[in-house]
C-alpha positions as CSV (number, residue, x, y, z in Angstrom):
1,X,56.0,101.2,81.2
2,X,56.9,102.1,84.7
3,X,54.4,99.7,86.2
4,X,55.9,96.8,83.7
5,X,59.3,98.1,85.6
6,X,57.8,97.6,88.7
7,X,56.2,94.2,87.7
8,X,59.4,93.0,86.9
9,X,61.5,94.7,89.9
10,X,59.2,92.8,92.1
11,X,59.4,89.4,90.3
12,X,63.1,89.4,90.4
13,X,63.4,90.2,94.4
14,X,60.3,87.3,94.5
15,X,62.9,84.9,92.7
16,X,66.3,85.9,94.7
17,X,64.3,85.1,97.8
18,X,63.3,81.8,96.8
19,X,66.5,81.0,95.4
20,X,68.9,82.2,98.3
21,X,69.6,79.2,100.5
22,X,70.6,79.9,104.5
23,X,74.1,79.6,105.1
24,X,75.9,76.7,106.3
25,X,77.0,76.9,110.3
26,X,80.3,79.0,109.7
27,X,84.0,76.5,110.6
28,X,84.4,77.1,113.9
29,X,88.1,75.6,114.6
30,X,90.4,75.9,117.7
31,X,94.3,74.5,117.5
32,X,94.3,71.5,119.1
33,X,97.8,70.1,120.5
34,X,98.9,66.2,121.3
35,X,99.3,67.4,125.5
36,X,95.8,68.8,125.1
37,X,94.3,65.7,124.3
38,X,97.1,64.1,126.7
39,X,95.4,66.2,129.5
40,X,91.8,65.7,128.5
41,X,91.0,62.3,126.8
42,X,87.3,63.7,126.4
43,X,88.3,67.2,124.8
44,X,86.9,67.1,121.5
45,X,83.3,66.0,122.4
46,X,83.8,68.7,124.9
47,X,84.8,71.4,122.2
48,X,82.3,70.1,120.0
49,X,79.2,70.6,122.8
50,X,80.8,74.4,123.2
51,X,80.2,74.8,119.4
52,X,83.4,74.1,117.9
53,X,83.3,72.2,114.6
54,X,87.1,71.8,113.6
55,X,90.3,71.3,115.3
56,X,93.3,72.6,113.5
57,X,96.3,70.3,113.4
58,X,100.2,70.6,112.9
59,X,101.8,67.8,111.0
60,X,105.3,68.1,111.5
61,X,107.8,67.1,108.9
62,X,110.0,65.7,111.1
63,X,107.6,63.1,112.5
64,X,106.5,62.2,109.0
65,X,109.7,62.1,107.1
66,X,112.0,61.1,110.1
67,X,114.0,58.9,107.3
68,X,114.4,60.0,103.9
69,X,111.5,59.1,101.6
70,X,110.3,56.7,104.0
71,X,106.7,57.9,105.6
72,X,105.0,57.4,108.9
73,X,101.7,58.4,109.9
74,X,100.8,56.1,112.8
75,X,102.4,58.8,115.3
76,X,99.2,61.2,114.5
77,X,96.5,58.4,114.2
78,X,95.9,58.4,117.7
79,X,95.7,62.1,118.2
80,X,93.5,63.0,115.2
81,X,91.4,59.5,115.5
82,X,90.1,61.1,118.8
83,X,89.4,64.0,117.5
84,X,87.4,63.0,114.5
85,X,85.4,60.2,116.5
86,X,84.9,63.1,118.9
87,X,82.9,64.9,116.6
88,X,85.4,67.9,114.9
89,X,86.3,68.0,111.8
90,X,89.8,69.2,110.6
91,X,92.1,71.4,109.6
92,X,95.5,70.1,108.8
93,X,98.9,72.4,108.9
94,X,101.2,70.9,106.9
95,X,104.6,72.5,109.4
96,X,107.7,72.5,107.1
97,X,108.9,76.3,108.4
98,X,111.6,75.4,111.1
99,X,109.2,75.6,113.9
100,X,111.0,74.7,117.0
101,X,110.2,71.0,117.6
102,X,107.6,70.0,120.8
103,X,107.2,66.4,122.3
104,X,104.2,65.1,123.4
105,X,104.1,66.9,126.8
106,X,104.6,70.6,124.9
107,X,108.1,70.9,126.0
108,X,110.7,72.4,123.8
109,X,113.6,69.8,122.4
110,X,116.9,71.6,122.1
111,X,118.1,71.6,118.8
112,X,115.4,70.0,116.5
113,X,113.1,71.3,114.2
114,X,110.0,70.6,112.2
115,X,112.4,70.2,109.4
116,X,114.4,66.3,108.8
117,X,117.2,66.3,110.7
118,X,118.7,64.4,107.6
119,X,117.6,67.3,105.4
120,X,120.1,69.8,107.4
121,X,122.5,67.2,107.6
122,X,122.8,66.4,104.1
123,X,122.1,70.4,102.8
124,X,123.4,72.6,105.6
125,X,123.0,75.5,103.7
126,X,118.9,75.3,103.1
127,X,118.4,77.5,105.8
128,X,117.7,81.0,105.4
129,X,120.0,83.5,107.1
130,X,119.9,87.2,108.3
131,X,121.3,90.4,107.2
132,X,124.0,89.6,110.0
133,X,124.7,86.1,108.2
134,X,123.5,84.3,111.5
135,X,121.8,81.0,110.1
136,X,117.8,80.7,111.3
137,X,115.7,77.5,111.7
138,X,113.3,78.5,108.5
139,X,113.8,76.5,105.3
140,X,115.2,78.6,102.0
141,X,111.7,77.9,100.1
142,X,113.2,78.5,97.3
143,X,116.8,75.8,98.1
144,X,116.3,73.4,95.2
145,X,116.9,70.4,97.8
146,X,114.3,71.5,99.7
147,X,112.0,72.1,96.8
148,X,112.8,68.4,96.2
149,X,112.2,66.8,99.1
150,X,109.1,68.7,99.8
151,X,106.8,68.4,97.4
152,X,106.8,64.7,97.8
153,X,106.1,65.0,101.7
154,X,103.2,67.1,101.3
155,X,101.6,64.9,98.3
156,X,101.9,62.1,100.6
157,X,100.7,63.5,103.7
158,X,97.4,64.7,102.1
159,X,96.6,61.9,100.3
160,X,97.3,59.6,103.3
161,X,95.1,61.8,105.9
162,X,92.2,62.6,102.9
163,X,92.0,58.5,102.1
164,X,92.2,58.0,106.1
165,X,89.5,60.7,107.3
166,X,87.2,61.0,103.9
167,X,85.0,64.5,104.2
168,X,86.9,65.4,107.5
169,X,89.7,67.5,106.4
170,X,88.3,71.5,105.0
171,X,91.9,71.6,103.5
172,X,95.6,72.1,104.0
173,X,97.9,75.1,105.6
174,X,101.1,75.4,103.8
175,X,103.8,76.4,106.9
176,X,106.5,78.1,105.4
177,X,108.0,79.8,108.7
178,X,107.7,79.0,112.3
179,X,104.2,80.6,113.0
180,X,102.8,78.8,109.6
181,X,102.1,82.2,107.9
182,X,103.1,82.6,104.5
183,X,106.1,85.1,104.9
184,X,109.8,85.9,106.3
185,X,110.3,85.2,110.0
186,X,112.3,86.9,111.6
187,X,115.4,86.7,115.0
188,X,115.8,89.8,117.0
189,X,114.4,92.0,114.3
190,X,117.3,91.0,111.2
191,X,115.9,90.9,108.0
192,X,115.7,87.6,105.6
193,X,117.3,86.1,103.2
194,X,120.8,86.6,103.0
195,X,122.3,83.5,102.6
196,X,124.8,83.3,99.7
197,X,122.3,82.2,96.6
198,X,119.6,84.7,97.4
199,X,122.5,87.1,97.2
200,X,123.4,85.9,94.4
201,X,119.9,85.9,92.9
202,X,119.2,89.6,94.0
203,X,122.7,90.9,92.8
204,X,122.2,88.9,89.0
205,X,118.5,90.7,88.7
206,X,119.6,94.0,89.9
207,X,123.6,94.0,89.4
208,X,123.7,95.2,93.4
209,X,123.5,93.8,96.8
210,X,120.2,93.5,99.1
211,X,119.8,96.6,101.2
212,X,120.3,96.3,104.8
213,X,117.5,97.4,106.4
214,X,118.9,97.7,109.9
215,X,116.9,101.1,111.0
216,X,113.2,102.1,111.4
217,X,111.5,105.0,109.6
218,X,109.3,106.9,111.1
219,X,107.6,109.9,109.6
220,X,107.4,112.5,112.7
221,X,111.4,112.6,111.7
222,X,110.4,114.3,108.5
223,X,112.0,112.3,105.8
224,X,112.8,108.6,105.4
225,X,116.1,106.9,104.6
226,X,115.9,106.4,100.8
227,X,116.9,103.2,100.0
228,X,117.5,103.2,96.3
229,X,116.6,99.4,95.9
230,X,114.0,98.8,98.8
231,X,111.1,98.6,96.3
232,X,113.2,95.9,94.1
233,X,113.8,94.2,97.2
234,X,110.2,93.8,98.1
235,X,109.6,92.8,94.9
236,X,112.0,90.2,95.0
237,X,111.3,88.7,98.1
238,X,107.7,88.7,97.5
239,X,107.9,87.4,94.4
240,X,110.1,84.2,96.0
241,X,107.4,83.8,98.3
242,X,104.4,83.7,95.7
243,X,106.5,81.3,93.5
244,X,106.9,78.9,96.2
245,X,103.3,79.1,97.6
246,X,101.7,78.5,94.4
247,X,104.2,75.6,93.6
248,X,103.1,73.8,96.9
249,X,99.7,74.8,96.6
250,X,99.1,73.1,93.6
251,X,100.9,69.9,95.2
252,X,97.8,70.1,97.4
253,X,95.1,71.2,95.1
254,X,96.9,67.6,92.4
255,X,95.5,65.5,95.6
256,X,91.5,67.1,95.0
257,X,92.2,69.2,98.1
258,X,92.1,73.1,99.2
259,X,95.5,74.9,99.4
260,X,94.9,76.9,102.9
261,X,97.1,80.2,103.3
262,X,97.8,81.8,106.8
263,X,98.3,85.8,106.6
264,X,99.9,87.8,109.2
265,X,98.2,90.9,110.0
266,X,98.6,93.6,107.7
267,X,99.0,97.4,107.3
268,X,101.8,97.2,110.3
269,X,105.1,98.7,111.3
270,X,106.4,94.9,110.4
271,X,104.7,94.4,107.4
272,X,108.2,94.7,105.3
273,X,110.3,92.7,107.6
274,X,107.6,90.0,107.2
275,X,106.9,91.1,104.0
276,X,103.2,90.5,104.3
277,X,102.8,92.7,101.2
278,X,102.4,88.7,99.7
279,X,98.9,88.7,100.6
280,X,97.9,90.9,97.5
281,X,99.7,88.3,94.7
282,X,98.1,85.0,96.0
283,X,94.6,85.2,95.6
284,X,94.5,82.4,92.7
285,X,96.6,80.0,94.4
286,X,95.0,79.4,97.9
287,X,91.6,78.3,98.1
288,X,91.0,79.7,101.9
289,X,92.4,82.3,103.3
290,X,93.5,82.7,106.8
291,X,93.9,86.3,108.2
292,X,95.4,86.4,111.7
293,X,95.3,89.1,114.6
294,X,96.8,88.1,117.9
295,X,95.8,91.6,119.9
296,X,99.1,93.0,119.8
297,X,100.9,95.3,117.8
298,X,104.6,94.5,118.6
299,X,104.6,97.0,121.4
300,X,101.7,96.0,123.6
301,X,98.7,94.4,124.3
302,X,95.6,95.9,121.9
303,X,91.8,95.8,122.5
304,X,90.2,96.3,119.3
305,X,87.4,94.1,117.7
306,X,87.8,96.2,114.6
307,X,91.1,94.7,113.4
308,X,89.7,91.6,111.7
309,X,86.7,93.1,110.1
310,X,88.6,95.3,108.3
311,X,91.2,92.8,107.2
312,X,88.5,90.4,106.2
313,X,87.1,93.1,104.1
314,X,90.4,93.7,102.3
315,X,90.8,89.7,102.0
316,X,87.5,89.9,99.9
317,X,88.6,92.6,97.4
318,X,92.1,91.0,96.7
319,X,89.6,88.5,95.5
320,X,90.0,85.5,98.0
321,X,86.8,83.9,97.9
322,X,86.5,82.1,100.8
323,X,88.1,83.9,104.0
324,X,88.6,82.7,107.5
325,X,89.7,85.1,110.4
326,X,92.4,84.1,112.9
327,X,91.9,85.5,116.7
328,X,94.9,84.6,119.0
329,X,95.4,85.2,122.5
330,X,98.8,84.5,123.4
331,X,100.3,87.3,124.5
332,X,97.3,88.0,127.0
333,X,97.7,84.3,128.1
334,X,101.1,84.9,128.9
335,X,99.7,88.1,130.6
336,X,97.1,86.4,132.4
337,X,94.6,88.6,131.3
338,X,92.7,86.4,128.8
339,X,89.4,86.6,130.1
340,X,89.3,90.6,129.3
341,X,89.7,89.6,125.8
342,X,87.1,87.5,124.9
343,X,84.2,90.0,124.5
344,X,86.2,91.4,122.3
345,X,87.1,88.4,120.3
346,X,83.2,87.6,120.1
347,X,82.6,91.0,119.0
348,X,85.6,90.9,116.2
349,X,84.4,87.6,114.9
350,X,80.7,88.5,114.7
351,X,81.4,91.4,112.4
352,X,84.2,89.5,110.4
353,X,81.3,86.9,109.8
354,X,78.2,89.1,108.8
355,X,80.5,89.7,105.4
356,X,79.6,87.1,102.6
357,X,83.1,85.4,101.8
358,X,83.8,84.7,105.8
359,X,83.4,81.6,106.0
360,X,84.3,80.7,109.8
361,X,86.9,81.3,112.0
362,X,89.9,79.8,114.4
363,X,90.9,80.5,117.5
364,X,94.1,79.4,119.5
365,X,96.7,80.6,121.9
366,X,94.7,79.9,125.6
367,X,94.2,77.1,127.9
368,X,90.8,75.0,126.7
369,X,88.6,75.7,129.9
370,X,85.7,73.8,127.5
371,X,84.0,73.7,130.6
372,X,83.9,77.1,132.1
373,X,86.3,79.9,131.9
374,X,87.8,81.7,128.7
375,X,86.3,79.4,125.9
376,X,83.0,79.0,127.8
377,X,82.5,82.9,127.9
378,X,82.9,82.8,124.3
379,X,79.6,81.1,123.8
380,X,80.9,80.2,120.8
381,X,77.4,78.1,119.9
382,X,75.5,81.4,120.3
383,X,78.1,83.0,117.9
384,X,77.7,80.7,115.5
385,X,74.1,80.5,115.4
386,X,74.1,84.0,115.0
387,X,76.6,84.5,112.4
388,X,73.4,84.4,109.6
389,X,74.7,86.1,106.3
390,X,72.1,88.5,105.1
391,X,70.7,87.8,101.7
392,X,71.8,89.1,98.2
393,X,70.8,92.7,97.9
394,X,68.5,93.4,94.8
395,X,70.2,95.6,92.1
396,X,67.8,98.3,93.1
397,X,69.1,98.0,96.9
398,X,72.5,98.0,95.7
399,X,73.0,100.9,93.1
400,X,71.3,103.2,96.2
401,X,74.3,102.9,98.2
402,X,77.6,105.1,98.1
403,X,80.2,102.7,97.5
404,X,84.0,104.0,98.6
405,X,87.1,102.0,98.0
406,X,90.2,103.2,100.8
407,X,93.3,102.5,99.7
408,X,95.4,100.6,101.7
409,X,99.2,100.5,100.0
410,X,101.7,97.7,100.9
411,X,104.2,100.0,99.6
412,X,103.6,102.6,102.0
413,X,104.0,100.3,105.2
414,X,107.4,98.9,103.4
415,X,108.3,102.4,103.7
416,X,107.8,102.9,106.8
417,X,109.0,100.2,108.5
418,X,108.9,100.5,112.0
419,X,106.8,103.3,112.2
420,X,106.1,104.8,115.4
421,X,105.4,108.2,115.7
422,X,103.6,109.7,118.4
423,X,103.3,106.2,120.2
424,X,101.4,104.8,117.0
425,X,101.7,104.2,113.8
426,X,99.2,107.1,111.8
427,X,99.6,105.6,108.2
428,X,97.6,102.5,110.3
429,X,95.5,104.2,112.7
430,X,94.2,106.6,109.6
431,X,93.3,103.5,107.7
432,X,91.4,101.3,110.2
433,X,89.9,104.7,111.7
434,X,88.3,105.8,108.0
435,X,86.8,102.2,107.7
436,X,85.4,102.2,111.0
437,X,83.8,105.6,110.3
438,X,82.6,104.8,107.0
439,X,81.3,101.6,107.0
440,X,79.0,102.6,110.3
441,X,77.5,105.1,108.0
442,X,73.7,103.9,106.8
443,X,74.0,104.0,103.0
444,X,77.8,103.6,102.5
445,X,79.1,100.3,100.9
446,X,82.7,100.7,101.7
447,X,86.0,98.3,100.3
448,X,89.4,98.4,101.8
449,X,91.4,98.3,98.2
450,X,95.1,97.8,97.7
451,X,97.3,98.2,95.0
452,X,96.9,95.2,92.9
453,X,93.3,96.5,92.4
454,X,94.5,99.8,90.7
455,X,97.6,98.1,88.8
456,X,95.5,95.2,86.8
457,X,92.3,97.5,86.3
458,X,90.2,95.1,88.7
459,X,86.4,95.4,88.0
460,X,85.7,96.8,92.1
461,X,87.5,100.2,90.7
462,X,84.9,100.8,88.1
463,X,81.9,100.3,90.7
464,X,83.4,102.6,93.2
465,X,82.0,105.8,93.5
466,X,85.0,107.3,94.9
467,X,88.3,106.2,96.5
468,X,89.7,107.1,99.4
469,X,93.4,107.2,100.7
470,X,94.0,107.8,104.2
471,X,97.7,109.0,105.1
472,X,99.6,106.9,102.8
473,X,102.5,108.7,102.0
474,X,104.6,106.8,100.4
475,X,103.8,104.9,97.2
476,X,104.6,104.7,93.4
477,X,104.0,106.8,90.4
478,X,102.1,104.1,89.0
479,X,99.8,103.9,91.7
480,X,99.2,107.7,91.2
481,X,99.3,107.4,87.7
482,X,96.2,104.4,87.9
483,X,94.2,107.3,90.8
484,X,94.7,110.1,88.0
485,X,93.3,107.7,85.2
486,X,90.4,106.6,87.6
487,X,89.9,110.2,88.6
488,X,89.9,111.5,85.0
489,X,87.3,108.9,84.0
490,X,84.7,110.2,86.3
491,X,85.4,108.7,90.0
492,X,86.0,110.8,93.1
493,X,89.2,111.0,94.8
494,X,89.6,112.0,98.3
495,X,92.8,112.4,100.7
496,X,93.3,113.2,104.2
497,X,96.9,114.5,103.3
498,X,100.0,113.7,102.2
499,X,99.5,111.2,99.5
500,X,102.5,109.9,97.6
501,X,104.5,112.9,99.1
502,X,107.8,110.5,98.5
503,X,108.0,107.3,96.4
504,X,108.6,104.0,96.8
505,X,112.1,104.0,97.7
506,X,111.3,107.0,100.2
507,X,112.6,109.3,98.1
508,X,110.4,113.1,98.2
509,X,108.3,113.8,95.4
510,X,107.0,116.9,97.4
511,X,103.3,116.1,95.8
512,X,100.4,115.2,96.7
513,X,98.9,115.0,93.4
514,X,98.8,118.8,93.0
515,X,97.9,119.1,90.2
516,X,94.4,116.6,90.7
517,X,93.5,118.0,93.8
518,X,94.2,121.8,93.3
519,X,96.8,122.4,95.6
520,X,99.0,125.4,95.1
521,X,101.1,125.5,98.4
522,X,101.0,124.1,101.8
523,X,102.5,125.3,104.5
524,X,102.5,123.5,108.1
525,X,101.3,124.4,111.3
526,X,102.5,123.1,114.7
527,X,99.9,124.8,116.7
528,X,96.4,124.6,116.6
529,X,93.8,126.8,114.9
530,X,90.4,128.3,114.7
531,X,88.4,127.4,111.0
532,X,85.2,129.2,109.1
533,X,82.7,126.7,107.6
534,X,79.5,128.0,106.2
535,X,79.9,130.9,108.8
536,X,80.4,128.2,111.9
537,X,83.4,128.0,114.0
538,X,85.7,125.4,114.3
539,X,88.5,124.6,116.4
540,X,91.6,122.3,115.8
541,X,93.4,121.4,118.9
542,X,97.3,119.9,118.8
543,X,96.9,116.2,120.5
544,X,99.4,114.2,121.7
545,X,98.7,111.5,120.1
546,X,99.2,113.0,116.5
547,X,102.7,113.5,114.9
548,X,101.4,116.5,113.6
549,X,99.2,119.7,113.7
550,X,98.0,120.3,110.4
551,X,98.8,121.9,106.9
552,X,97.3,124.7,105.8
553,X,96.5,124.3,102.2
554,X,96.3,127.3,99.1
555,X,94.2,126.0,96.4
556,X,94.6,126.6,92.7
557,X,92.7,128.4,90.5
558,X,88.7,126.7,90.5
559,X,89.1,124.8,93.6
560,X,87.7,125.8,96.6
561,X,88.4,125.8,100.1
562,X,85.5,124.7,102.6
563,X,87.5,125.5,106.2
564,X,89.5,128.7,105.6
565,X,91.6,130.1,108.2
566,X,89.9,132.6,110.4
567,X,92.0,135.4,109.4
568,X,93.2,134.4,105.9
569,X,90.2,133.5,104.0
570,X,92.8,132.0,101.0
571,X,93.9,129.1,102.7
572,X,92.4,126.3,104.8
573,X,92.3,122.9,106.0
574,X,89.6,121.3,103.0
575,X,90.1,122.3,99.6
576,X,87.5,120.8,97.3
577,X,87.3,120.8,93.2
578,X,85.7,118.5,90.6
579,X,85.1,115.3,92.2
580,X,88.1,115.7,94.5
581,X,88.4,116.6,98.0
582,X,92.0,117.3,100.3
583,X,91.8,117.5,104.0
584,X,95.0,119.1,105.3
585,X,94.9,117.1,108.9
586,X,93.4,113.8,109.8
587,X,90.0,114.4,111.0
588,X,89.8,110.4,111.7
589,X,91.6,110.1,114.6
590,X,90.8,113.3,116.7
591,X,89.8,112.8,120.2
592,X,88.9,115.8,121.8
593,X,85.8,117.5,122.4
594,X,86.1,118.9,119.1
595,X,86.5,115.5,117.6
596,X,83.1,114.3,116.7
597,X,82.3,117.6,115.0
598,X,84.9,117.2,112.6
599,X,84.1,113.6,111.7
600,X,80.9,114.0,111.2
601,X,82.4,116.9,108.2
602,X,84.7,114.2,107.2
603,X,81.5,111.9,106.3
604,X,79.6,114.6,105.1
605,X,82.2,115.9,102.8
606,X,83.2,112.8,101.8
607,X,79.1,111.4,101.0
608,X,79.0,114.7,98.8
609,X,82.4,114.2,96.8
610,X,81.0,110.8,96.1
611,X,77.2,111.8,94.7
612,X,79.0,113.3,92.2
613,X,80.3,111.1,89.9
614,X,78.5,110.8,86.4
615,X,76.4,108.0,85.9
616,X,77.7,106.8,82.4
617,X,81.4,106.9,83.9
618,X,80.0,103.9,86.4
């Protein structure tokens, strides 16, 4: 029997070798302006000898639809005629989001928009408007009129440029906003939208006015504002958004093309004011995803290849199925410091590409040196020759790996918006930090989840061995509710500390899921301390760059704790039971000497918790 097994073990890996095909080249596309080609007539055949395959395009609505119902398309033919004869294929962005209009030299025309003059002329109240009333440049995607008029523009836009450039265009961006990702933008940090029918809409669902959200949260103050209707009002905006996106989308799709969706990074301080929490109820309307990082976090410039990865890993498990990372450099153009960034762009879209629904990536927001300077030290024809997707693994490859889902929850960055604690936002920095860790681990298979995954019962929960959740502190009682069920039917559950400790309003709950993970009391520390773990020392150190010390935790009855206080052997910073595990501090993201010592506990402690769920419960 067991050599028929093997017989049959090594048939099957025989046949997924013959059958797995090497990946296409991945898109490689860089936004291409009308000055640039103004500039540089020979630009695309220069891009195209650097190894870039696409050029990414905005179609302004204005241009197009300068008269009512009357289009134009000549004013583009010139532009994206060179381009395509120069070799690049495209990518087309259809820009109906308010976008302050440019002329053909790039400079800025006071007082037009990417939106029909004659649309705000005839509907001066289609514009969206913040929480002070002041009216902004972005479209009400949602304003009947511009429903109306929209629909038509974008049918005729892709079927002109899809009849024009057959087997050119990979598919069409649907610009809501000014920066063409699908969400809220935003003036001087004021909320949106509060113009008179959203009120309206808001106050008829939930017989009360939108909240103003005109303050930050941030949880080194302790406890948040609660906001009795901020989880209704990310529901409703979000829900404004996804109807409209899918409506337009399927404009696109009616014309045998792919709907393309922009994303704004997420897991943010200004993930509520955007309200990127969109990203996890669009999956089935847009065919290729767009998740952008432009190497800043709001407050200042940010070195770190790791930020796309991780995103692109969360894009997969949402369930897009074909995902494209964004890598923007504007703000270190602006800071003339470009060139230090693009080692790390190479390395961030190397690692976003070894994973199988990464299909390519685009690059913008710096001067195209094609010949020398910050494109050329991309090597971008290297990248993409390198960017080879490994092949399937065999079941038998597969079901020897750990695999970990880490919960990522929208709700808990709505919470906290504005975070900044410390100098940084922890709910984040826990988050990317446990990824980073994890998936660097030989054996580990690890999947940033979010909420959607736990509320409709997605198949990735059943294959996970255990889930993690890294300093998300706010978040529903469903949420907890769905990690109790999982836990209850076998997985492992594993927190750093305070999960769920207030709800989605911000309200406290003062649990962490007690009653799961054993916890009897907790009591906080702002110093540091000395820990016993299997007779070795270890030391805890207060850092400056952490809100907090850490909590010293009393388990219940059956649970255990692994690192007990040197002089009270009943309480400690890792309490462990059945299939669950509590760390009382954030091993993650300590930097000290001490550091490495306790991350390497956090993996072992973690790969342990994991081996222990029961076969038949997988």
């Amino acid at each position: 029997m067991k050599k028929i097994l093997r017989t049959a073990a090594v048939l099957f890996s025989l046949v997924a070798s013959v059958c797995y095909a090497a990946p296409a080249s991945p898109v490689s596309s860089i936004i291409v302006m009308p000055w640039d080609l103004n500039q540089n007539k020979n630009l695309p055949s220069e891009l195209k000898a650097q190894g870039v395959s696409h050029a990414t395009v905005y179609l302004n609505w204005s241009d197009i639809e300068s008269r009512k119902g009357q289009y134009g398309f000549a004013h583009y033919h010139r532009y994206v005629d060179a381009i395509v004869q120069g070799g690049l294929s495209l990518l087309l962005v259809i820009d109906m989001g308010g976008r302050p209009y440019k002329n053909e030299t790039g400079q800025i025309v006071p007082n037009l928009s990417t939106v029909p003059q004659w649309i705000i002329a005839a509907h001066p109240d289609m514009a969206m408007r913040n929480f002070t009333g002041e009216a902004s440049w972005q479209p009400d995607f949602t304003d009947p009129a511009v429903r109306k008029y929209a629909a038509p523009f974008i049918a005729q836009t892709v079927e002109h440029f899809s009849k024009r450039y057959p087997g050119k265009v990979l598919g069409y961006a649907i610009g809501l906003q000014e920066e063409h990702e699908i969400k809220y933008g935003q003036m001087g940090y004021q909320w949106r939208d509060y113009k008179e029918s959203t009120q309206q809409a808001f106050a008829k669902k939930y017989n009360a006015k939108q909240p103003v959200i005109n303050y930050n949260n941030n949880i080194a103050a302790g406890v948040p504002k609660a906001e009795p209707l901020l989880y209704a009002q990310k529901e409703f905006r979000e829900a404004r958004l996804q109807e409209a996106t899918c409506a337009y989308a399927n404009v696109i799709r009616s014309k045998g093309a792919e709907a393309i969706g922009y994303f704004a990074e997420t897991f943010t301080s200004h993930d509520a004011i955007y309200a990127t929490g969109i990203v996890e109820k669009l999956a089935s309307c847009i065919d290729i995803a767009v998740i952008d990082f432009n190497f800043y976090d709001g407050y200042g410039l940010v070195a770190d290849s790791d930020v796309l990865p991780t995103l692109a890993n969360y894009m997969g498990s949402l369930g897009y199925k074909k995902v494209m990372v964004g890598a923007y450099a504007e703000r270190w153009e602006a800071a003339k410091k470009t060139q230090e960034l693009m080692s790390v762009i190479r390395r961030s879209i190397a690692q976003s590409l070894s994973q199988a629904h990464v299909i390519g990536y685009e690059i913008g927001g710096f001067q195209h040196q094609a010949n020398g300077g910050a494109l050329a030290s991309l090597e971008m024809a290297k990248l993409n020759a390198s960017a080879i997707k490994p092949p399937p693994a065999t079941p038998g490859q597969r079901d020897a790996q750990i695999k970990i889902g880490i919960l990522g929850s929208t709700t808990n960055f709505h919470v906290w918006h504005g975070e900044r604690s410390a100098g940084r936002n922890p709910h984040r920095d826990a988050l990317f930090a446990s990824y980073k860790i994890l998936s660097q681990e030989p054996g580990m298979d690890i999947h940033i989840i979010g909420e959607k995954n736990l509320l409709q019962d997605d198949p990735i929960i059943q294959q996970l061995d255990a889930i993690l959740v890294p300093h998300q502190a706010a978040m529903p009682q469903s949420i907890k509710a769905k990690l109790t069920t999982y836990w209850k039917n076998g997985g492992a559950l594993i927190q750093d500390m305070r999960l769920g400790e207030f709800d989605e309003n911000g309200k406290p709950t003062f649990d962490w899921m007690h009653e799961v993970f054993g916890i009897a009391d907790i009591e906080w520390k702002k110093s540091g301390g000395i820990f016993l773990i299997d007779g070795t020392i270890y030391r805890l150190k207060p850092m400056p760059g952490l809100y907090v010390s850490y909590a010293a935790i009393t388990p219940r009855q059956g649970y255990k704790v692994l690192a007990t206080e040197l002089l009270n052997r009943e309480k400690g910073i890792v309490v462990r039971g059945e299939r669950t595990l509590a760390f009382g501090f954030l091993p993650q993201l300590l930097q000290d000497k001490n550091g490495p010592a306790w991350k390497r506990l956090f993996i072992d402690e973690i790969k342990k918790i994991a081996s222990t769920r029961p076969l038949a419960s997988k």
